[in-house]
N, C-alpha and C positions, 0 to 999 in steps of 0.2 A: 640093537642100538636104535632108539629114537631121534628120530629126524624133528629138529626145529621149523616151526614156522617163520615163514620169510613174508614182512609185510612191507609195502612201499610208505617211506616215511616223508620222500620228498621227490620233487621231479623237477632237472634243470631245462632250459636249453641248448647249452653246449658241454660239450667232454669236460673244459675246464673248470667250468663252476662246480660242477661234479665231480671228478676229482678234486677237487678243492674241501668241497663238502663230505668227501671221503674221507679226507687225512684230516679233516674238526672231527670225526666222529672216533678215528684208529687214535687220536689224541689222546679223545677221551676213554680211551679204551673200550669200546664200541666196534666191535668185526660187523663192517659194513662191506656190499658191494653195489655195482653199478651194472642197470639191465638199462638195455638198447639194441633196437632192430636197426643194427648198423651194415648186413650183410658180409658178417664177420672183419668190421672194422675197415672195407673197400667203396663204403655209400653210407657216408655218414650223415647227408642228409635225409637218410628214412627217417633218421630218431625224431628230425623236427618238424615231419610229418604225421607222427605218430603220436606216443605216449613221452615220446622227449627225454633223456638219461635220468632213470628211476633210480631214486637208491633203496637199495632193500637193508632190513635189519633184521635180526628174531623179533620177532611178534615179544619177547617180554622186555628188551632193550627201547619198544619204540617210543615209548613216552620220555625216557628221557633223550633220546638222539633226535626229538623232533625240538624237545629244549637249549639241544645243543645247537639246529639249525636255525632256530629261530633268531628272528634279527635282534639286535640291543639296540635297547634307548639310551641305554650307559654314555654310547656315542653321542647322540645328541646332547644330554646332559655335560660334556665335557667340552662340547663345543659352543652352548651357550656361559660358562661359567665368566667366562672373559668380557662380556657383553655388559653394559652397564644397564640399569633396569629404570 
């Protein structure tokens, strides 16, 4: 059985954004997970000392789970629409 390459597609701050950023990618149907030097989850400020909650993907998923992370303009353009010019 061949084993997948796992590459880091993003790296948060805290647990939540990452998790967060986990369930946009299992959305998109993307098996993603979350690496962090948390001292098995009892010091969790190593990770924001460190390399900060990674999220890993397969090496051939990454291009588009970094599409998925990536922020929208969509946003802004929604929020200027109302705006008079």
């Amino acid at each position: 059985m061949q084993h997948a390459k796992l590459v880091v597609v993003r790296s948060y701050g805290s647990r939540p954004e990452a998790d967060l950023a986990k369930g946009a990618l299992e959305d998109a149907d993307i098996q993603a997970m979350i690496k962090a030097d948390t001292a098995g989850g009892m010091r969790e400020h190593l990770a924001w000392s460190g390399a900060g909650f990674q999220i890993l993907v397969r090496e051939e998923d990454a291009t588009l789970a970094r599409d998925v992370l990536a922020p929208s303009a969509e946003g802004d353009q929604i929020l200027d629409a109302g705006l008079p010019t």
